[in-house]
N, C-alpha and C positions, 0 to 999 in steps of 0.2 A: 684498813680492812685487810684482813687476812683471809686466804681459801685457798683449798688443794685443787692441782688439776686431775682427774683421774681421767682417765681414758686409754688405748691404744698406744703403743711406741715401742719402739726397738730396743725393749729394755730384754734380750734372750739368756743374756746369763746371770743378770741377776733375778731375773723370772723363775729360773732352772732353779739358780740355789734355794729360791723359796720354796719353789715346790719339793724340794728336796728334803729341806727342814720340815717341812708339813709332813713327810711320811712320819716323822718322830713326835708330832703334837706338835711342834715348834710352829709360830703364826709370825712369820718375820716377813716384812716390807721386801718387793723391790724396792722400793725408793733407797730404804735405808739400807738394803746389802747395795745396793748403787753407789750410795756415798761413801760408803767404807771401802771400799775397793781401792782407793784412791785413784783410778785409771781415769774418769774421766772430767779430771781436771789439765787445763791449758789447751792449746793447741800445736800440731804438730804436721810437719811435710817427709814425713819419712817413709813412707808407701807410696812407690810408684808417683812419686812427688805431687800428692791430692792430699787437703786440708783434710784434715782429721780436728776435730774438737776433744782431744783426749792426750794422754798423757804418752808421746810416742817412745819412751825410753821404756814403758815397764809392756803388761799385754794381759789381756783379761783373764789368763790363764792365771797372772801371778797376784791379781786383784783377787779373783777370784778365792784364792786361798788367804791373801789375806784378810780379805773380809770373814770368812769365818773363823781366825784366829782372833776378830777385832769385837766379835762381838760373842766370845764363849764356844766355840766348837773345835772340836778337834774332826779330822775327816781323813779318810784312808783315798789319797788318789793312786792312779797305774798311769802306766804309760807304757809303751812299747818303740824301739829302732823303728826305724824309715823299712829296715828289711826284716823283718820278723812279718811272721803271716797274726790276721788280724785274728786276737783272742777270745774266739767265740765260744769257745766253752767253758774258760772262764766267766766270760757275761755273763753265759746262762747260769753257772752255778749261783753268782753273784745275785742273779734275777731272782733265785727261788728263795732269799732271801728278805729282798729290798729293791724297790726302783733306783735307779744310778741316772745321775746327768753324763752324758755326754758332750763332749765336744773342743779343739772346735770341730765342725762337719762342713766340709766344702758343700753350700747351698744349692750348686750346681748339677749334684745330684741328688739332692731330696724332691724325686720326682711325684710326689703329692702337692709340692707347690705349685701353684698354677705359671708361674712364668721364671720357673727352674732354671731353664733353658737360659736363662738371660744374668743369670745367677753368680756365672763360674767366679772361685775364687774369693766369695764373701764367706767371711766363716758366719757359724752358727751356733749355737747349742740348745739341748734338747735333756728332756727326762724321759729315759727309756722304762716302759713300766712290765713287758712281758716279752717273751721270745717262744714262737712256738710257729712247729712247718715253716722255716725256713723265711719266716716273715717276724720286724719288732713291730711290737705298741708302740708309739711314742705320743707324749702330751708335747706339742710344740707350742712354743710361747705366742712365737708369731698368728696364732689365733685359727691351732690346727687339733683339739685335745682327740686322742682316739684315731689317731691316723694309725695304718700299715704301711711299711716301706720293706721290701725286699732285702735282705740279706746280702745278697750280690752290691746291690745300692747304696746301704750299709758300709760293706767296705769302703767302696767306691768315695761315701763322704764323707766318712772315722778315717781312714789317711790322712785325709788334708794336706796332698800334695802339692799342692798351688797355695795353701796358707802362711807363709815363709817365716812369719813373727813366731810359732808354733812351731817348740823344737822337740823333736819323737811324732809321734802317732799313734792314733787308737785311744788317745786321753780320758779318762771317767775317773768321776769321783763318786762314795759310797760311804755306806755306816757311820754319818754324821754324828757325834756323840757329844754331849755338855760338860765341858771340863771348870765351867764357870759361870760366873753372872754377874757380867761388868754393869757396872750403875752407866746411866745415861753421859754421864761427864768422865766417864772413863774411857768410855766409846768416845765422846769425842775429843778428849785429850792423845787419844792415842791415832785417832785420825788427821787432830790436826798436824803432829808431828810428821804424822806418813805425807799430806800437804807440801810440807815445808820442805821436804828432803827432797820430794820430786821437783817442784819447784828450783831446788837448788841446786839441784842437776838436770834442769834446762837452762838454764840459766851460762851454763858455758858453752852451752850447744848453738850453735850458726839453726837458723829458720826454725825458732820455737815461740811457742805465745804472743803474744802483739806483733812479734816482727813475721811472724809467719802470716800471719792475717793480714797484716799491710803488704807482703808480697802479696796475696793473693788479689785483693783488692789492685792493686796496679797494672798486675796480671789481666784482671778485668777489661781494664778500663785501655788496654793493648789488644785486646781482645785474641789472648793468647792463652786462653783454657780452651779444654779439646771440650765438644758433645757430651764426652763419659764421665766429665767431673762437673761439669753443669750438672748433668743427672745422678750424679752421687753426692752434690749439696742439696736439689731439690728437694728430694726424694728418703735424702738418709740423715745428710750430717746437720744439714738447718732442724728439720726438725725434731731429732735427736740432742742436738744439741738445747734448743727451749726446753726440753723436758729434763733435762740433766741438770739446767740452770735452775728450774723449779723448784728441784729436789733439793738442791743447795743450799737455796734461800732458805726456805722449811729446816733445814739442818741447822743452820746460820742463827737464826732467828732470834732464839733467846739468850745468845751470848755472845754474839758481836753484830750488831746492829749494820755495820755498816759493811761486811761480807755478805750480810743477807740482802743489804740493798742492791749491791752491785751485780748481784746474782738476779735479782730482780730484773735487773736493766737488760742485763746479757737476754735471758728468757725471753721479752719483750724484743729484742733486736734480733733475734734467731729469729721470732715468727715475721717481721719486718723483713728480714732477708727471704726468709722461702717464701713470703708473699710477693715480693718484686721477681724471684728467681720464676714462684709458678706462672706471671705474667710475661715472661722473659725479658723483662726491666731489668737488664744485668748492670745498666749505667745507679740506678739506683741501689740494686745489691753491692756494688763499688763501695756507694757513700757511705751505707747500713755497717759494711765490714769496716769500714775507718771509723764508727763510735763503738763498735764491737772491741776493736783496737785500745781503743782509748779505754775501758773500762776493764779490759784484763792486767792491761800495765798498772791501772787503780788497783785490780783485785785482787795482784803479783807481791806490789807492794806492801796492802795493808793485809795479807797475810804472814809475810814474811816476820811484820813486826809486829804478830799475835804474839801476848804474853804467855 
């Protein structure tokens, strides 16, 4: 039996780029700009040494652009120095054009969220749709369309001073355009390559993929995680990471049967872990993360020796 999940999830930049394509007629998936990004595949301890379910060597920033090279667009991004003042009238010229994503934005100050405060330091991103009095539009993925946030504010999370994988400030992209129209097996032949590379540059890296996750699990079971990363598996990476697994299967699917299983399983043991994590059964999230283990070193493998 097959079926999609649709609902809710932390999917904000690949949410952005679709809606971004949508300004052009374009009707593209988060799921599938998700997958092509190639980011969030493996797992990684390279932030402030807290599990990440993603690809800690590249950053959504560089997903981001390759997914829309991977699936036909060409795109105009900017960016600015750490010391340049923020380009707001550039925006604006930019605005009276076309909506622009943004990002990333230190979360910390998109004070329309209701628990911002609690925020610092998680990037974000957003489609900025107007600029007007000293206040933007924004459509936020996180389940915000038609917000205002203050210009001041603005800067305050277009720096992304605290975002450290994010090199410059002020990042947006714009004027999305079709320079092609890769068949479905072109997309993924060219994904799986992107796959395989990343993979093979964790692969020499100390706390990547399976062995990352088995520290974390021992980690556990020492009872040697702080509060703030209990509450950033709960909360973000468990189940972020099911919905990422989802997507994969679904991508997997009709050409290699047995990347789509495994992807299945992951999915199913992400909601197994934030089920035991929301109970605070962290001896059972332990055990959860040791066949989570076990099924990426499978899933490591039998990528690797994709024909």
């Amino acid at each position: 039996m097959s079926f999609y999940y649709k609902g809710n999830g932390a999917y904000c930049y690949s949410s952005s780029v679709s809606m971004l394509l949508s300004v052009m007629g374009e009707d593209i998936s988060p799921s599938l700009v998700e997958v092509t990004t190639g980011f969030s595949l493996g797992a990684s301890l390279e932030r402030n040494n807290m599990l990440f379910f993603d690809n800690g060597l590249s950053s959504p920033d560089k997903g981001v652009n390759l997914a829309f090279r991977t699936l036909g667009f060409s795109v105009v991004e900017q960016a600015s120095s750490m010391d340049e003042e923020m380009p707001i009238e550039r925006l604006k010229c930019d605005l009276e054009v076309s909506p622009v994503m943004l990002g990333p934005l230190d979360m910390g100050h998109l004070t329309y969220l209701p628990n911002h405060q609690f925020l610092g330091g998680c990037d974000h991103y957003v489609l900025v749709v107007e600029l007007r009095d000293n206040e933007v539009l924004i459509h936020d993925p996180a389940g915000y369309p038609y917000v205002w946030l203050s210009v001041e504010q603005l800067e305050k999370a277009w720096k992304a001073e605290n975002i450290p994988w994010s090199s410059g400030a002020y990042r947006y992209w714009k004027t999305p355009k079709r320079r092609g129209f890769p068949s479905d097996d072109e997309i993924y032949d060219q994904s799986i390559q992107l796959y395989k590379d990343a993979y093979e540059k964790q692969r020499i890296q100390p706390k990547f993929g399976g062995e990352a996750i088995l520290l974390k699990a021992k980690q556990l079971l020492d009872s040697q995680i702080s509060n703030e990363e209990k509450g950033h598996l709960t909360h973000f990476a468990f189940p972020l990471g099911s919905r990422r697994a989802i997507d994969f299967s679904h991508f997997f699917k009709e050409r290699n049967g047995l990347l789509s299983s495994l992807k299945e399983e992951q999915a199913k043991l992400f909601g197994k872990c934030y089920t035991c994590a929301a109970s605070q059964k962290w001896i059972d999230v332990a055990a959860s993360l040791h066949l989570l283990a076990d099924t990426e070193f499978k899933f490591e493998e039998t990528l690797l020796n994709e024909m």
